[in-house]
N, C-alpha and C positions, 0 to 999 in steps of 0.2 A: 733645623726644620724637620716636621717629623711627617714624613710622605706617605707612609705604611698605612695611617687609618685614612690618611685620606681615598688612596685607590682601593682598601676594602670596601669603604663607603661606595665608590663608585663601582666595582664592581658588583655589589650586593642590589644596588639601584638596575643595572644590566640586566641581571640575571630576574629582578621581578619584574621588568620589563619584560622580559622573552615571556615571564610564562603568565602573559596578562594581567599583572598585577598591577593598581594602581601605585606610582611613583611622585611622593613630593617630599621635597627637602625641607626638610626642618629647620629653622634659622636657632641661632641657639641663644639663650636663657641671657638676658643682658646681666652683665656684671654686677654680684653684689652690692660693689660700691661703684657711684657713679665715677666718681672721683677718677678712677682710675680704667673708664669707659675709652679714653683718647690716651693718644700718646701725654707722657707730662716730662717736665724738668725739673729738676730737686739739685738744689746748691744748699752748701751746709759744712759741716766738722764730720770726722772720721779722725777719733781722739784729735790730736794736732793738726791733723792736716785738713786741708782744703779737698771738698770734690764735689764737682759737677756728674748729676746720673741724668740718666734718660728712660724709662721703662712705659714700657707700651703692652697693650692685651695683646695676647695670642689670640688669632682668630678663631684657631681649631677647640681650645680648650676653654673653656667657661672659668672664671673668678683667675685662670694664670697669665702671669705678664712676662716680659724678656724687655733684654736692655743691655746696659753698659754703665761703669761709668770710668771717670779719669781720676785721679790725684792731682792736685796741683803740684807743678814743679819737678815731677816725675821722679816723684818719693817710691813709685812702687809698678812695677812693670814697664821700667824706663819711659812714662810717660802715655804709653800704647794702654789702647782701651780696655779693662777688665770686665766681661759678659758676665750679664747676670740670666737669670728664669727663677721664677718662684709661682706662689702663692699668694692671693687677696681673700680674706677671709674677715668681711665687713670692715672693722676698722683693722683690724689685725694685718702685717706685711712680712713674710716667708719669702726669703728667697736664697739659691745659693749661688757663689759664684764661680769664675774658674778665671785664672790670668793666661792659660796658654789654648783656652777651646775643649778641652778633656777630661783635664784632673778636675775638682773641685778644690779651691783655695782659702775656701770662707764660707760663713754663714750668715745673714741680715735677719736680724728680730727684730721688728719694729711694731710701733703703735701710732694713726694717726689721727692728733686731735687739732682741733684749730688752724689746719693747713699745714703741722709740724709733723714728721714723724719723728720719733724718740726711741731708741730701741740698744741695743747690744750687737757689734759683731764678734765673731770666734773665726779664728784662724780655723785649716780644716783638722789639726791634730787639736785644738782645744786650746793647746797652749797661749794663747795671745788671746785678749780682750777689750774691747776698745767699745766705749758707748758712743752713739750718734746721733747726729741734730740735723736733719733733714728738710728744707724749706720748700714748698711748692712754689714753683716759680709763675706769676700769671703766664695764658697763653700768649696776650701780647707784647710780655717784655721777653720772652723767651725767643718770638719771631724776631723783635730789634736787634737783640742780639748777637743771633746768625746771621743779619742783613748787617750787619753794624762793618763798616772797614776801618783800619788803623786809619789815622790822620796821613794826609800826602800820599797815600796808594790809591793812585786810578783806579775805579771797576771798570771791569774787565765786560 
């Protein structure tokens, strides 16, 4: 979360306040692409394996998203969620990620056409490469989803 521009913002709105200056916020520049306007879900391949992501706009930054996603079967950061943040640049998707919050562990290239992205990750030293297949999940099968309970477990 990056707090620093925000209180410059607000203090710079302060301070033209005090010395009579008119003050109005500026909403900012909607998203390149719409697509990626709302939160989405993307189920897919990461070479062999299975993963479900989640990425959503940053509010502060214009065309940048943040997120997560999982591996199935907890092939890779024993199952716990790996953070993403990147870049939307029309159809184009940048992002990079990190497994422990700090490091950077990866990189995401991707391209999306027809509700797919398709793209290349790289480990963070380069050495590993793996191409991916990214499916937009609709919003309303994505809500079933989270609502959905195993068979014979009460909700709560």
């Amino acid at each position: 979360m990056r707090v620093m521009p925000v209180l410059k913002v607000l203090l710079l709105m302060v301070l033209m306040s005090s010395l009579g200056l008119p003050v109005q916020a500026q909403p900012f520049a909607p998203m390149s692409n719409p697509q990626f306007a709302k939160p989405v879900e993307l189920r897919g391949k990461l070479g062999d394996d299975k993963v479900t992501m989640h990425i959503q706009p940053k509010p502060e930054d214009r065309d940048s998203v943040e997120g997560n996603y999982v591996v199935a079967g907890g092939k890779r950061n024993h199952g716990k969620k790996i953070l993403l943040a990147g870049e939307i640049s029309g159809n184009k998707l940048s992002m990079e990620e990190s497994e422990d919050g700090t490091d950077v562990s990866g990189q995401w290239d991707g391209e999306l056409k027809d509700n797919v992205i398709r793209g290349i990750w790289q480990s963070d030293d380069g050495k590993v490469s793996k191409d991916f297949v990214l499916e937009l999940v609709p919003p309303a099968k994505a809500r079933k989803n989270k609502t959905a309970q195993p068979q014979g477990k009460p909700v709560k």
